[in-house]
CHARMM internal coordinates of N, CA and C (Angstrom, degrees):
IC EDIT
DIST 1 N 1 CA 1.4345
DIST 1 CA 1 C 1.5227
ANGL 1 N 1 CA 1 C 108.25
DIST 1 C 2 N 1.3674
ANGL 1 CA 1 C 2 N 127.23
DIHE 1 N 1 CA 1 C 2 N 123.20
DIST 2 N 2 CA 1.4904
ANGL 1 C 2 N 2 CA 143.41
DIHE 1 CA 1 C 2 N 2 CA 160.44
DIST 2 CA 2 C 1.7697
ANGL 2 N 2 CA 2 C 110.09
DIHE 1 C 2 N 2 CA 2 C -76.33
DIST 2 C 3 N 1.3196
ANGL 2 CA 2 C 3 N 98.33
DIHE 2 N 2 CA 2 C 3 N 114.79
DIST 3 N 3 CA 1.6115
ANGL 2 C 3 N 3 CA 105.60
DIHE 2 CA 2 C 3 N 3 CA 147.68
DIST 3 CA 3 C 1.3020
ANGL 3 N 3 CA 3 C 120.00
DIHE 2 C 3 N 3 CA 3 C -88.24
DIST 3 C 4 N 1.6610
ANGL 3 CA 3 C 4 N 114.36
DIHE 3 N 3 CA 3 C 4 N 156.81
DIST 4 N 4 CA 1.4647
ANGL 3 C 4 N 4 CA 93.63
DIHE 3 CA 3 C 4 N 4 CA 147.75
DIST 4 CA 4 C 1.4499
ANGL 4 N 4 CA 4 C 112.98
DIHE 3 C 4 N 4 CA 4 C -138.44
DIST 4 C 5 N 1.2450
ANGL 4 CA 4 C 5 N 152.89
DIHE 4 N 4 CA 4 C 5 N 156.62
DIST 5 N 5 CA 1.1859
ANGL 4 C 5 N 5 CA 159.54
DIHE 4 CA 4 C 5 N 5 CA 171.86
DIST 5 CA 5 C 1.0864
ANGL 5 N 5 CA 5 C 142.48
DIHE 4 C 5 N 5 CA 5 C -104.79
DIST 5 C 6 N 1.3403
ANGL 5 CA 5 C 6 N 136.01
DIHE 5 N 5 CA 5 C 6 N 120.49
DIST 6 N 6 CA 1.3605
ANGL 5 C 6 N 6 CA 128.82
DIHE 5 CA 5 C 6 N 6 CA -174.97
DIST 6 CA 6 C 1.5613
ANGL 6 N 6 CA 6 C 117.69
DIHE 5 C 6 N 6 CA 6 C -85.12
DIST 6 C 7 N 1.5363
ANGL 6 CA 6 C 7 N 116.19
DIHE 6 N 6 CA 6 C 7 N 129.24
DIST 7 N 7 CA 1.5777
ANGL 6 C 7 N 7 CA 117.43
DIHE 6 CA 6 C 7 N 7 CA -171.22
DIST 7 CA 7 C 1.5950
ANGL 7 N 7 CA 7 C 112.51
DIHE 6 C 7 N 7 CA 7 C -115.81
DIST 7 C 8 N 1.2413
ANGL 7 CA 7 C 8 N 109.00
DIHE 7 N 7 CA 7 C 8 N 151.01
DIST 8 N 8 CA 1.7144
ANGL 7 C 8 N 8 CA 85.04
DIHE 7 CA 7 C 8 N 8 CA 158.03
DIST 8 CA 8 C 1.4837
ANGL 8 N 8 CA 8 C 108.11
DIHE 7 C 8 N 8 CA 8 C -94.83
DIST 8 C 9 N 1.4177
ANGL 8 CA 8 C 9 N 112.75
DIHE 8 N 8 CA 8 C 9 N 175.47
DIST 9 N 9 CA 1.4015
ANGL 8 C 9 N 9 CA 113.36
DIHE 8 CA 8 C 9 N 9 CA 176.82
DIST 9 CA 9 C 1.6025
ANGL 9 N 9 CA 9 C 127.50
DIHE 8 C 9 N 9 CA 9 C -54.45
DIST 9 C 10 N 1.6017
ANGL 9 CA 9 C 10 N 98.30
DIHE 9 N 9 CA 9 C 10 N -22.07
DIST 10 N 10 CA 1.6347
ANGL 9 C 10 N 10 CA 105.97
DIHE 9 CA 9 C 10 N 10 CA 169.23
DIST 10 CA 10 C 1.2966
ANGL 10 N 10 CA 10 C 111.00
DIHE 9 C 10 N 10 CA 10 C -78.10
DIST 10 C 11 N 1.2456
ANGL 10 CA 10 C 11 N 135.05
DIHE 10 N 10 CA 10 C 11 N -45.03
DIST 11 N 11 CA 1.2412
ANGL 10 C 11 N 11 CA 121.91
DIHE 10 CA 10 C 11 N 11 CA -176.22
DIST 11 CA 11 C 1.2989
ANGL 11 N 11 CA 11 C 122.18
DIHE 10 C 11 N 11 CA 11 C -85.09
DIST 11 C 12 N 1.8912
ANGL 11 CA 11 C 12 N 119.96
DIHE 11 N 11 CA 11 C 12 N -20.68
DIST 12 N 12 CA 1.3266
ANGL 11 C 12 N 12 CA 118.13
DIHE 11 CA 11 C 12 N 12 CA 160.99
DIST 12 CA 12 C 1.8141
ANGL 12 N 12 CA 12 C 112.68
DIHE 11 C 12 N 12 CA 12 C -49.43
DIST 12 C 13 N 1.1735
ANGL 12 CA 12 C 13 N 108.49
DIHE 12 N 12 CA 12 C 13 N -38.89
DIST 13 N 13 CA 1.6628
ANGL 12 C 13 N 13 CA 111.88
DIHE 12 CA 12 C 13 N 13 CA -157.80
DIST 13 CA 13 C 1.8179
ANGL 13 N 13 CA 13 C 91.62
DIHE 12 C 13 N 13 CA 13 C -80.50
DIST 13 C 14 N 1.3004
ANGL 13 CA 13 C 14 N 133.59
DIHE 13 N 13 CA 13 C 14 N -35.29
DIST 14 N 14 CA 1.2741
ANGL 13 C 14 N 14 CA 146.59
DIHE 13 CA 13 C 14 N 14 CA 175.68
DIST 14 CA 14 C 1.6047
ANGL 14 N 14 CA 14 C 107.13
DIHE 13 C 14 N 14 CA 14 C -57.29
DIST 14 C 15 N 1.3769
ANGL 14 CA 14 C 15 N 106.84
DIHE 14 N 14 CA 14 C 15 N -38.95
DIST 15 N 15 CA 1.6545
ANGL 14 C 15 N 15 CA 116.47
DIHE 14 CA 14 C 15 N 15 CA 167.70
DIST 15 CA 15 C 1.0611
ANGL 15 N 15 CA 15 C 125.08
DIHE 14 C 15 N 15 CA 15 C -77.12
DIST 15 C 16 N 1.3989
ANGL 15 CA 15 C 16 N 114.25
DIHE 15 N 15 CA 15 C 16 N -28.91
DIST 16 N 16 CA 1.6002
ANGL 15 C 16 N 16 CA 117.36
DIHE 15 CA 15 C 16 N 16 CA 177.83
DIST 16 CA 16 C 1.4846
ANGL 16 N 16 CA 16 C 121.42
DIHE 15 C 16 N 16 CA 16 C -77.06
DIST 16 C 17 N 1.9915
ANGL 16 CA 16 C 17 N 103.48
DIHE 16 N 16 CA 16 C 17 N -38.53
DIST 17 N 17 CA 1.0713
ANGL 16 C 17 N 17 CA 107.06
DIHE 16 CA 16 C 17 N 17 CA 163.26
DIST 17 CA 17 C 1.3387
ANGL 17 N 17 CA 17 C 136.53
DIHE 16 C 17 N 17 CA 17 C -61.94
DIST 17 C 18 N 1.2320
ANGL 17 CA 17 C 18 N 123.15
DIHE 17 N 17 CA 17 C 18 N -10.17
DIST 18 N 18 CA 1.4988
ANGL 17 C 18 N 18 CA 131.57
DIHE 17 CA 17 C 18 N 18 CA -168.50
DIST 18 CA 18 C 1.6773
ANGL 18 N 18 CA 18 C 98.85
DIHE 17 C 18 N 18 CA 18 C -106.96
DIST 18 C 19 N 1.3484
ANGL 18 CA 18 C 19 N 117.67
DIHE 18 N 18 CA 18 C 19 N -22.65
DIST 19 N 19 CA 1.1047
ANGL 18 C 19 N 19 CA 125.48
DIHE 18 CA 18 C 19 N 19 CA 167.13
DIST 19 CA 19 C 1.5652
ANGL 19 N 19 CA 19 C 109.37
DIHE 18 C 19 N 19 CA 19 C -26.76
DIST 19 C 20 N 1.4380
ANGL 19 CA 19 C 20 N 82.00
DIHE 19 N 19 CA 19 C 20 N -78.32
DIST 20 N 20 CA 1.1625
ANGL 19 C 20 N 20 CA 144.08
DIHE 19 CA 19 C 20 N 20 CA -156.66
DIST 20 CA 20 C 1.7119
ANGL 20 N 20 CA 20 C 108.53
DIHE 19 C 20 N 20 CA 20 C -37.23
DIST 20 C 21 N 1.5835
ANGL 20 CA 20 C 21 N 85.15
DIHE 20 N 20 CA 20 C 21 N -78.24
DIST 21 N 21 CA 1.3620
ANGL 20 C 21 N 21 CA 113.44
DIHE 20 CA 20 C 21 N 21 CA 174.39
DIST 21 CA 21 C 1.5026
ANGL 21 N 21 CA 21 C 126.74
DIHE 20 C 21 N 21 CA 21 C -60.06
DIST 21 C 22 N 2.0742
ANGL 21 CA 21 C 22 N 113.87
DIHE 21 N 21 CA 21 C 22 N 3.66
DIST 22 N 22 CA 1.2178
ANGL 21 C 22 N 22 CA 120.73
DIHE 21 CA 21 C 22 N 22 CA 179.24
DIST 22 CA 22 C 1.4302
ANGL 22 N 22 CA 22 C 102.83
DIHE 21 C 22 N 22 CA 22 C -127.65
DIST 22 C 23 N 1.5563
ANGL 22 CA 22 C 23 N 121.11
DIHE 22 N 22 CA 22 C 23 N 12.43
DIST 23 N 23 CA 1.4954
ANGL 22 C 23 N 23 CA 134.74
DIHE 22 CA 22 C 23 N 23 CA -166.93
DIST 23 CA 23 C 1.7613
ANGL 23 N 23 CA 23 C 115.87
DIHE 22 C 23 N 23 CA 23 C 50.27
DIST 23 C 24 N 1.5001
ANGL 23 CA 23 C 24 N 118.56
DIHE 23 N 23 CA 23 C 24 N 25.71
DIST 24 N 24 CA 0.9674
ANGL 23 C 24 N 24 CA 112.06
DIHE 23 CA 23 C 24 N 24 CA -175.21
DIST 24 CA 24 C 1.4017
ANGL 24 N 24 CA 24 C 119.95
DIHE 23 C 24 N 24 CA 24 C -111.00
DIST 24 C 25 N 1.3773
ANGL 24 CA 24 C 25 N 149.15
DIHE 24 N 24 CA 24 C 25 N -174.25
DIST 25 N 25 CA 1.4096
ANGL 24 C 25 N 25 CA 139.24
DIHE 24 CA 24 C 25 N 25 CA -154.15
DIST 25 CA 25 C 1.6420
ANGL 25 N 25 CA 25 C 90.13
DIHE 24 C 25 N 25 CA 25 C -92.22
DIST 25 C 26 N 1.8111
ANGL 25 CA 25 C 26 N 125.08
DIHE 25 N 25 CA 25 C 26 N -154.25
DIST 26 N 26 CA 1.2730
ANGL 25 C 26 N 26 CA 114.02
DIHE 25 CA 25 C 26 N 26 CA 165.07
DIST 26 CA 26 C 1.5452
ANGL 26 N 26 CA 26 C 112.60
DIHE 25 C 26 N 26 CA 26 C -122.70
DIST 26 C 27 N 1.6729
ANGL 26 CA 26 C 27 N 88.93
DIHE 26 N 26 CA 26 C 27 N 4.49
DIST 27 N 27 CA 1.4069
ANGL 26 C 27 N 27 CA 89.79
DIHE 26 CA 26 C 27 N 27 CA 168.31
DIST 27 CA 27 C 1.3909
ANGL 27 N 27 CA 27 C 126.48
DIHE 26 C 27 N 27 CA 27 C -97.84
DIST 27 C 28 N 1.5967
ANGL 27 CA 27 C 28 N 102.27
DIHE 27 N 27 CA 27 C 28 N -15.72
DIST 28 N 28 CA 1.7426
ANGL 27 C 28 N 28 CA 120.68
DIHE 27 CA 27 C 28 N 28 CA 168.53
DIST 28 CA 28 C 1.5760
ANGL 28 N 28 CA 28 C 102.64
DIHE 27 C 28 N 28 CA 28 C -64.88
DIST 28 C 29 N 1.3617
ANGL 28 CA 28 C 29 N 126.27
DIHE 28 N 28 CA 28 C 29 N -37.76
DIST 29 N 29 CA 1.1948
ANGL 28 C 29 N 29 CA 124.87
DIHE 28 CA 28 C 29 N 29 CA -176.42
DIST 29 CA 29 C 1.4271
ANGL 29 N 29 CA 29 C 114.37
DIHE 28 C 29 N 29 CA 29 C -57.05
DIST 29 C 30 N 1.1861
ANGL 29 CA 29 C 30 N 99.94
DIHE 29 N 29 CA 29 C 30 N -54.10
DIST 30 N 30 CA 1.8126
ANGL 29 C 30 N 30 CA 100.91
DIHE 29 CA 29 C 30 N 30 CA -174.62
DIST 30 CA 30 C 1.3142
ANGL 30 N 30 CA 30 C 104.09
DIHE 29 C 30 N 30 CA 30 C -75.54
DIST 30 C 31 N 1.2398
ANGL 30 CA 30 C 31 N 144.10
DIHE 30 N 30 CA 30 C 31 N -25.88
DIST 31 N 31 CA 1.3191
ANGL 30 C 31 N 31 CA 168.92
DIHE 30 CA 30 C 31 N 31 CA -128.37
DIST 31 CA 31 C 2.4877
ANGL 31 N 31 CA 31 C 86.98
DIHE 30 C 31 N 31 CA 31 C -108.20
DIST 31 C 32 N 1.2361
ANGL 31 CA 31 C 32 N 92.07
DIHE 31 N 31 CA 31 C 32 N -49.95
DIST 32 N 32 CA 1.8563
ANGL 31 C 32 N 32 CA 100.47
DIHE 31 CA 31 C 32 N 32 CA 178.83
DIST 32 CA 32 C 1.1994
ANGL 32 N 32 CA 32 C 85.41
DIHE 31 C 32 N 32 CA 32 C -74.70
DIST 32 C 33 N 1.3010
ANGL 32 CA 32 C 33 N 127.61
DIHE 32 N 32 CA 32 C 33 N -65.46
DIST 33 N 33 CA 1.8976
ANGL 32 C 33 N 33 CA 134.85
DIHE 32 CA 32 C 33 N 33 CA -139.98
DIST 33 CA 33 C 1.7422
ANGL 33 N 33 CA 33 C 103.17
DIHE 32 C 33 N 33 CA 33 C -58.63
DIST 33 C 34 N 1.8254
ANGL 33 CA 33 C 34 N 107.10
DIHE 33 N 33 CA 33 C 34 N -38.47
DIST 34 N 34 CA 1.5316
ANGL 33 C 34 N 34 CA 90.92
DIHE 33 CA 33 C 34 N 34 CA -178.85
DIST 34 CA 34 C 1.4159
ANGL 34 N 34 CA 34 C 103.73
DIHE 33 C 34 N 34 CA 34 C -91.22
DIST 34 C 35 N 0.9469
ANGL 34 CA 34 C 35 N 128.94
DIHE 34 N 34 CA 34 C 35 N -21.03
DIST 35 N 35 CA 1.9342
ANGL 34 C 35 N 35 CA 134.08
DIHE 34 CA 34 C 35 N 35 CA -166.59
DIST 35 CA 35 C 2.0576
ANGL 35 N 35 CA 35 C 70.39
DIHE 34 C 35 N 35 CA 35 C -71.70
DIST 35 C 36 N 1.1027
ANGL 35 CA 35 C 36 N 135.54
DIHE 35 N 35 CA 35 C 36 N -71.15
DIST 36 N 36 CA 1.4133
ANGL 35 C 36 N 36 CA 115.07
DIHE 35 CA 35 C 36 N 36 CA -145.43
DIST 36 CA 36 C 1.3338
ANGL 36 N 36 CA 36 C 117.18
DIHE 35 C 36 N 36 CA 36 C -72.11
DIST 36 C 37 N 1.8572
ANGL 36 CA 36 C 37 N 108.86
DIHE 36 N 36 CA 36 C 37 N -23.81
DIST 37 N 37 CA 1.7108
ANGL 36 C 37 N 37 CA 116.09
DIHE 36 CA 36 C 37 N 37 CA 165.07
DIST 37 CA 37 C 1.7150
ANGL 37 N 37 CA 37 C 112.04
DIHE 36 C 37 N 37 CA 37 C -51.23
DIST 37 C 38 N 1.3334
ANGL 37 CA 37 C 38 N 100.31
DIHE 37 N 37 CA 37 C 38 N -49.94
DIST 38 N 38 CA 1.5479
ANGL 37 C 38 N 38 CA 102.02
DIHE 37 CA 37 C 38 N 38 CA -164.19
DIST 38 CA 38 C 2.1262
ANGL 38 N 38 CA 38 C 102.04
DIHE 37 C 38 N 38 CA 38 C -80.67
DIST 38 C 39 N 0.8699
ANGL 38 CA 38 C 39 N 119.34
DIHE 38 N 38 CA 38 C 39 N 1.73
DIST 39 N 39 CA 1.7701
ANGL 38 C 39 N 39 CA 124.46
DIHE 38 CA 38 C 39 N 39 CA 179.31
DIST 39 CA 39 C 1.7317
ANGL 39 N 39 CA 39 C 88.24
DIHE 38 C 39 N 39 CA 39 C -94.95
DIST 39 C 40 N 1.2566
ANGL 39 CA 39 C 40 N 122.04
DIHE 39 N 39 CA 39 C 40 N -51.18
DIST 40 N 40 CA 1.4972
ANGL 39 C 40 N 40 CA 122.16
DIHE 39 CA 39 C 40 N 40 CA -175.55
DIST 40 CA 40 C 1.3845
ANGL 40 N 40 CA 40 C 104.18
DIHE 39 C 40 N 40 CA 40 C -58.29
DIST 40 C 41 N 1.0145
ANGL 40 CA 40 C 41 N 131.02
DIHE 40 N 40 CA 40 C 41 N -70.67
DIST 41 N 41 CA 1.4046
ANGL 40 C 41 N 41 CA 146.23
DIHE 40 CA 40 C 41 N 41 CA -178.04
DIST 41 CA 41 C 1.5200
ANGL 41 N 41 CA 41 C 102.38
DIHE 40 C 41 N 41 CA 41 C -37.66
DIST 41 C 42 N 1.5486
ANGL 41 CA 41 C 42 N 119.24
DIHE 41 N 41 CA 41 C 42 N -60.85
DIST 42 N 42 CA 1.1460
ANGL 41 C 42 N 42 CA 123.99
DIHE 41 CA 41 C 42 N 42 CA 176.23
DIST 42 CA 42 C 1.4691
ANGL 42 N 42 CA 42 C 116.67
DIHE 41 C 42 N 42 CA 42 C -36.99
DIST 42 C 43 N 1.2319
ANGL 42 CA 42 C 43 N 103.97
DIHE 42 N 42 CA 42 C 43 N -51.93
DIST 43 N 43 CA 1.4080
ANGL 42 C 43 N 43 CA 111.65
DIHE 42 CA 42 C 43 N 43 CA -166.87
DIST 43 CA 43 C 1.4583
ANGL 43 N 43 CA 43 C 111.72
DIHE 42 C 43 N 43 CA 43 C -93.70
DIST 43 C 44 N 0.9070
ANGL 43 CA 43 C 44 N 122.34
DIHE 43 N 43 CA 43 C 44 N -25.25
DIST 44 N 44 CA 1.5506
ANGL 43 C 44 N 44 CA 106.37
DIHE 43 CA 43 C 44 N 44 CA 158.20
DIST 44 CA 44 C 1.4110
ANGL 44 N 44 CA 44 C 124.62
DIHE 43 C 44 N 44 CA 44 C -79.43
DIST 44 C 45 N 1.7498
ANGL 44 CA 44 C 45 N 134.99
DIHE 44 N 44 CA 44 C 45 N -6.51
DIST 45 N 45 CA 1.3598
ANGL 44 C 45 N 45 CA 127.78
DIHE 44 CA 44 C 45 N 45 CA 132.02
DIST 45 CA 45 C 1.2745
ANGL 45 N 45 CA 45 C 119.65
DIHE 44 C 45 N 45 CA 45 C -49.55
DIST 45 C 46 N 1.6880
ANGL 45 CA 45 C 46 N 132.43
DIHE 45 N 45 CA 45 C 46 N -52.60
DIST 46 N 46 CA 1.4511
ANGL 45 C 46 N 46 CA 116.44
DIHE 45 CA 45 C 46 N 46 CA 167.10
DIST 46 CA 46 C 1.4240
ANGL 46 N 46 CA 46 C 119.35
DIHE 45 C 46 N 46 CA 46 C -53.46
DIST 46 C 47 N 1.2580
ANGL 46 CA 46 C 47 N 133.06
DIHE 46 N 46 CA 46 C 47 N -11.15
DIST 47 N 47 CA 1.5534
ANGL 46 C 47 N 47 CA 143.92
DIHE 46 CA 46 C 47 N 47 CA -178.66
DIST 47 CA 47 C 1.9400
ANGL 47 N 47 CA 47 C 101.50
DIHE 46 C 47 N 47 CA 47 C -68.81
DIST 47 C 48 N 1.5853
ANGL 47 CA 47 C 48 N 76.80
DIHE 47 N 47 CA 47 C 48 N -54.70
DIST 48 N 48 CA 1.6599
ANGL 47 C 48 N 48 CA 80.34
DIHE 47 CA 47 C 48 N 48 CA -154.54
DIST 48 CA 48 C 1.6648
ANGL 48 N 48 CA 48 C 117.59
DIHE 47 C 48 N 48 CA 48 C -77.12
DIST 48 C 49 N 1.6268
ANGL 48 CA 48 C 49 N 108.60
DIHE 48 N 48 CA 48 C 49 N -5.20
DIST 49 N 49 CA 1.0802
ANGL 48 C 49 N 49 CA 134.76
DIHE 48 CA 48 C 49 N 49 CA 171.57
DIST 49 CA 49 C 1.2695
ANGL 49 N 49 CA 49 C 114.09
DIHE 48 C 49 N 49 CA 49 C -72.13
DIST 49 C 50 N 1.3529
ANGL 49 CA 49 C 50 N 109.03
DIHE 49 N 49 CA 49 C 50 N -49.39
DIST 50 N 50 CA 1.5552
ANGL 49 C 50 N 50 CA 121.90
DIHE 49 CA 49 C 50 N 50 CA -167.58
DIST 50 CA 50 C 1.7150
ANGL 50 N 50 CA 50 C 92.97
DIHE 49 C 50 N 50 CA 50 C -81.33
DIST 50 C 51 N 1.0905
ANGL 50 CA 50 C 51 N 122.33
DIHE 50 N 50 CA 50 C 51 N -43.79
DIST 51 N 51 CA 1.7177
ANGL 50 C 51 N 51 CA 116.46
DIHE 50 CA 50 C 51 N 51 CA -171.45
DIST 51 CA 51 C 1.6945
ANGL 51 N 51 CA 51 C 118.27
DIHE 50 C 51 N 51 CA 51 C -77.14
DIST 51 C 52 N 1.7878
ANGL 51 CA 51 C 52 N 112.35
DIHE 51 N 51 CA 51 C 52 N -4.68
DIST 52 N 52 CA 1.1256
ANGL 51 C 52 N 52 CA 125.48
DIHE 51 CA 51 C 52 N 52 CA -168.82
DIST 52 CA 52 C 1.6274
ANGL 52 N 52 CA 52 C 80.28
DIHE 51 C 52 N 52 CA 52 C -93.93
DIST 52 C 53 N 1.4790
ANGL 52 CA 52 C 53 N 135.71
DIHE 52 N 52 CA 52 C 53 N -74.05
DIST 53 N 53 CA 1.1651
ANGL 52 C 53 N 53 CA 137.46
DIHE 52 CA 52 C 53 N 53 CA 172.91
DIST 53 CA 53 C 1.5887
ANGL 53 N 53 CA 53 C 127.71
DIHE 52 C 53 N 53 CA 53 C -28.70
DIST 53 C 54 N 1.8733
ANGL 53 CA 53 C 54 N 113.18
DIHE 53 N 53 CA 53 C 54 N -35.67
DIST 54 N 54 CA 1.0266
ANGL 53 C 54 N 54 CA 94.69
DIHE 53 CA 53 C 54 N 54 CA 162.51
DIST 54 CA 54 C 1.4121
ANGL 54 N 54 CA 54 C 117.10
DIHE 53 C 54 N 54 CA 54 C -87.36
DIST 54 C 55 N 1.1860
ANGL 54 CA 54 C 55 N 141.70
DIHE 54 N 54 CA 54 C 55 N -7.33
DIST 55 N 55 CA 1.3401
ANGL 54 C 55 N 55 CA 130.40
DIHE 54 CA 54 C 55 N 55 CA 176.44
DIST 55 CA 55 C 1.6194
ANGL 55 N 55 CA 55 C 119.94
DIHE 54 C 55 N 55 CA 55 C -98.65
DIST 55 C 56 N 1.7181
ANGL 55 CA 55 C 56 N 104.33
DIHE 55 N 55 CA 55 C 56 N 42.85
DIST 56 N 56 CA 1.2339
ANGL 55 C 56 N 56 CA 117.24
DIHE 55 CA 55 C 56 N 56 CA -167.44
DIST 56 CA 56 C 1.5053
ANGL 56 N 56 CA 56 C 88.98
DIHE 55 C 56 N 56 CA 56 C -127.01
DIST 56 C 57 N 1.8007
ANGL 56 CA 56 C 57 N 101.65
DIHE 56 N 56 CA 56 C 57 N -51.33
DIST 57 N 57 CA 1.4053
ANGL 56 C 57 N 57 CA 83.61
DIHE 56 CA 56 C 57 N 57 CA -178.10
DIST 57 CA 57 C 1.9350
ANGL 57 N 57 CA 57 C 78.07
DIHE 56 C 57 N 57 CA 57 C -141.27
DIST 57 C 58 N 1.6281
ANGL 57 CA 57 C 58 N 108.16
DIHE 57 N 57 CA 57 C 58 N 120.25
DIST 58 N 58 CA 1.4568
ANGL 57 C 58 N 58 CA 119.62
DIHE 57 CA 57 C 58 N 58 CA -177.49
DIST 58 CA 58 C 1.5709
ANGL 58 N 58 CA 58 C 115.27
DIHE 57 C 58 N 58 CA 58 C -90.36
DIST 58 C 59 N 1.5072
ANGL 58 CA 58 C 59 N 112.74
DIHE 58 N 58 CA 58 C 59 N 69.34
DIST 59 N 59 CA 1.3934
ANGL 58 C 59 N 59 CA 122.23
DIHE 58 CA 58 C 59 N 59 CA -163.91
DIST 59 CA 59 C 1.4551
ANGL 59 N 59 CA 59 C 107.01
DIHE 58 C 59 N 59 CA 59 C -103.26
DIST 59 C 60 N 1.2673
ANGL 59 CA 59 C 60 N 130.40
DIHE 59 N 59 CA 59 C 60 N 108.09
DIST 60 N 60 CA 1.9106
ANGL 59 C 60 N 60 CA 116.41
DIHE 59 CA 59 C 60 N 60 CA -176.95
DIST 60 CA 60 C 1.6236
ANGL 60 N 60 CA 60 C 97.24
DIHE 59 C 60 N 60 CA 60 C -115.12
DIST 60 C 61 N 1.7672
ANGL 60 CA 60 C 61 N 103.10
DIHE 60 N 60 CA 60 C 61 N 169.65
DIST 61 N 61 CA 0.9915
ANGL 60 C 61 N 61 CA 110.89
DIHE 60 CA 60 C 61 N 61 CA -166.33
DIST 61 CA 61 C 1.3961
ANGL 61 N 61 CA 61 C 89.39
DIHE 60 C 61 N 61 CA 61 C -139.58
DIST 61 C 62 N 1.6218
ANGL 61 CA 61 C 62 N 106.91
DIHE 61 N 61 CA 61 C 62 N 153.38
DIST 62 N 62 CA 1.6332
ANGL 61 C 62 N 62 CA 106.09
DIHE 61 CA 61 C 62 N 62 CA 178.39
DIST 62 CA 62 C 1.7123
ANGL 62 N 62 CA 62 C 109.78
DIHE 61 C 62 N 62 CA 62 C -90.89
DIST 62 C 63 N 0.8211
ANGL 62 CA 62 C 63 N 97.81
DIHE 62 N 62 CA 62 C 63 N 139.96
DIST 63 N 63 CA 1.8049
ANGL 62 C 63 N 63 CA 85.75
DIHE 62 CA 62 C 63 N 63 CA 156.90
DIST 63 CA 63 C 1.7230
ANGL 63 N 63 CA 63 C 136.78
DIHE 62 C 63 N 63 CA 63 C -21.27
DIST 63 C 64 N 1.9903
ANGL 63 CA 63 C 64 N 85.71
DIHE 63 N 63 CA 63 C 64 N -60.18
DIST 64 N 64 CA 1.7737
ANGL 63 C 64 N 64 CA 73.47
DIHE 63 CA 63 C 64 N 64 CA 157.48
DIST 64 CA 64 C 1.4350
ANGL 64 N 64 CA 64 C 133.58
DIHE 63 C 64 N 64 CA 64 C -59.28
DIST 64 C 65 N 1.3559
ANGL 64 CA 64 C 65 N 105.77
DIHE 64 N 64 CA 64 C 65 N -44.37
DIST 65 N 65 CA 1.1827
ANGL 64 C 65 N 65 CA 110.33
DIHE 64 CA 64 C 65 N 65 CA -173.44
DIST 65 CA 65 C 1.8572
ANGL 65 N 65 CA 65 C 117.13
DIHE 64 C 65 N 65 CA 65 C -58.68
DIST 65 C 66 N 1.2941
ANGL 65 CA 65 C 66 N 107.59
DIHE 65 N 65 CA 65 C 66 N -33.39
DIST 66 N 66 CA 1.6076
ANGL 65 C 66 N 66 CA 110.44
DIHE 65 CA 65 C 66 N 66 CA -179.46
DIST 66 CA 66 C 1.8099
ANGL 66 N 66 CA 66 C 99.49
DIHE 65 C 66 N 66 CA 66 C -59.34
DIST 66 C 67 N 1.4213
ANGL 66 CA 66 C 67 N 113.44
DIHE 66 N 66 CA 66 C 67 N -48.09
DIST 67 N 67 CA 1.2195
ANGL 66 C 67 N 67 CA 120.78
DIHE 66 CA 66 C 67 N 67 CA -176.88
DIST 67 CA 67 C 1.5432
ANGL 67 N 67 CA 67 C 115.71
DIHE 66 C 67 N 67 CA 67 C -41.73
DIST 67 C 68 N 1.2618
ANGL 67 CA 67 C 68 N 90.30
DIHE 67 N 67 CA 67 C 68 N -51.67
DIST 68 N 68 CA 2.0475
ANGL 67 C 68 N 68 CA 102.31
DIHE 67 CA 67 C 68 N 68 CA -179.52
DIST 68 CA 68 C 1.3271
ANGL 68 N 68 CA 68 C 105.61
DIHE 67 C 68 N 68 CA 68 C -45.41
DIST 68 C 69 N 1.3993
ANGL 68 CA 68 C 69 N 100.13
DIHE 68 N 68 CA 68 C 69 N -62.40
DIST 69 N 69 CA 1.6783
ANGL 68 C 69 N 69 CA 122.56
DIHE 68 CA 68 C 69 N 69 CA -169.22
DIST 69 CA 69 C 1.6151
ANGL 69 N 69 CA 69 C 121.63
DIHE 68 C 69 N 69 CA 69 C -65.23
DIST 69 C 70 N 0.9710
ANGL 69 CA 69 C 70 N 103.33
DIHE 69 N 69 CA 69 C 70 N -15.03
DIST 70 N 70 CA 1.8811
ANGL 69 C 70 N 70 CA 124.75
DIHE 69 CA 69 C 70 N 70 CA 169.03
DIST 70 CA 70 C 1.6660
ANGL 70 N 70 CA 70 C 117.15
DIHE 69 C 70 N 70 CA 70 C -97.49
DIST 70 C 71 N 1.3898
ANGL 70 CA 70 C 71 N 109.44
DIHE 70 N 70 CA 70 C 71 N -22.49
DIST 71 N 71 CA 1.2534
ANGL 70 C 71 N 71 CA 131.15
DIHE 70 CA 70 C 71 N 71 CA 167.36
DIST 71 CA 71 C 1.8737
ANGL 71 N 71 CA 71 C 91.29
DIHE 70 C 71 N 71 CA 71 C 76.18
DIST 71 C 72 N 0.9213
ANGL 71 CA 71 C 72 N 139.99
DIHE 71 N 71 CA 71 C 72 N 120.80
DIST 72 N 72 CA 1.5802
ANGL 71 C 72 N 72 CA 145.27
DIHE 71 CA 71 C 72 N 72 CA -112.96
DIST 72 CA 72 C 0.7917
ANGL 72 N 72 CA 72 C 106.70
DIHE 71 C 72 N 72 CA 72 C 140.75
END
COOR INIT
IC SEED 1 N 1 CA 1 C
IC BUILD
């Protein structure tokens, strides 16, 4: 699949340079930049999921104790 994008000349040259400066193409760049937006994003919904759950029910476990319970 082809994108294509419209830049201005400042931010094309801002793209080329970062390209550039990581030896990578400028379409690999944006190509990392959204794969790493959408992994961030991802993971701070599992964050906010997991921190809504613990403050539903605020139950911790020690290390030893996971150990017991894993049989370890």
């Amino acid at each position: 699949m082809a994108f294509s994008i419209r830049l201005t000349e400042q931010e094309r040259e801002l793209a080329e340079s970062y390209a550039r400066l990581h030896s990578i193409s400028v379409g690999e760049a944006f190509k990392q930049a959204l794969f790493e937006r959408i992994e961030d994003e991802f993971d701070l919904k599992v964050f906010e999921e997991a921190l809504e759950e613990y403050e539903k029910n605020p139950v911790t476990y020690s290390f030893e104790d996971m150990k017991k319970e894993l049989g370890l």
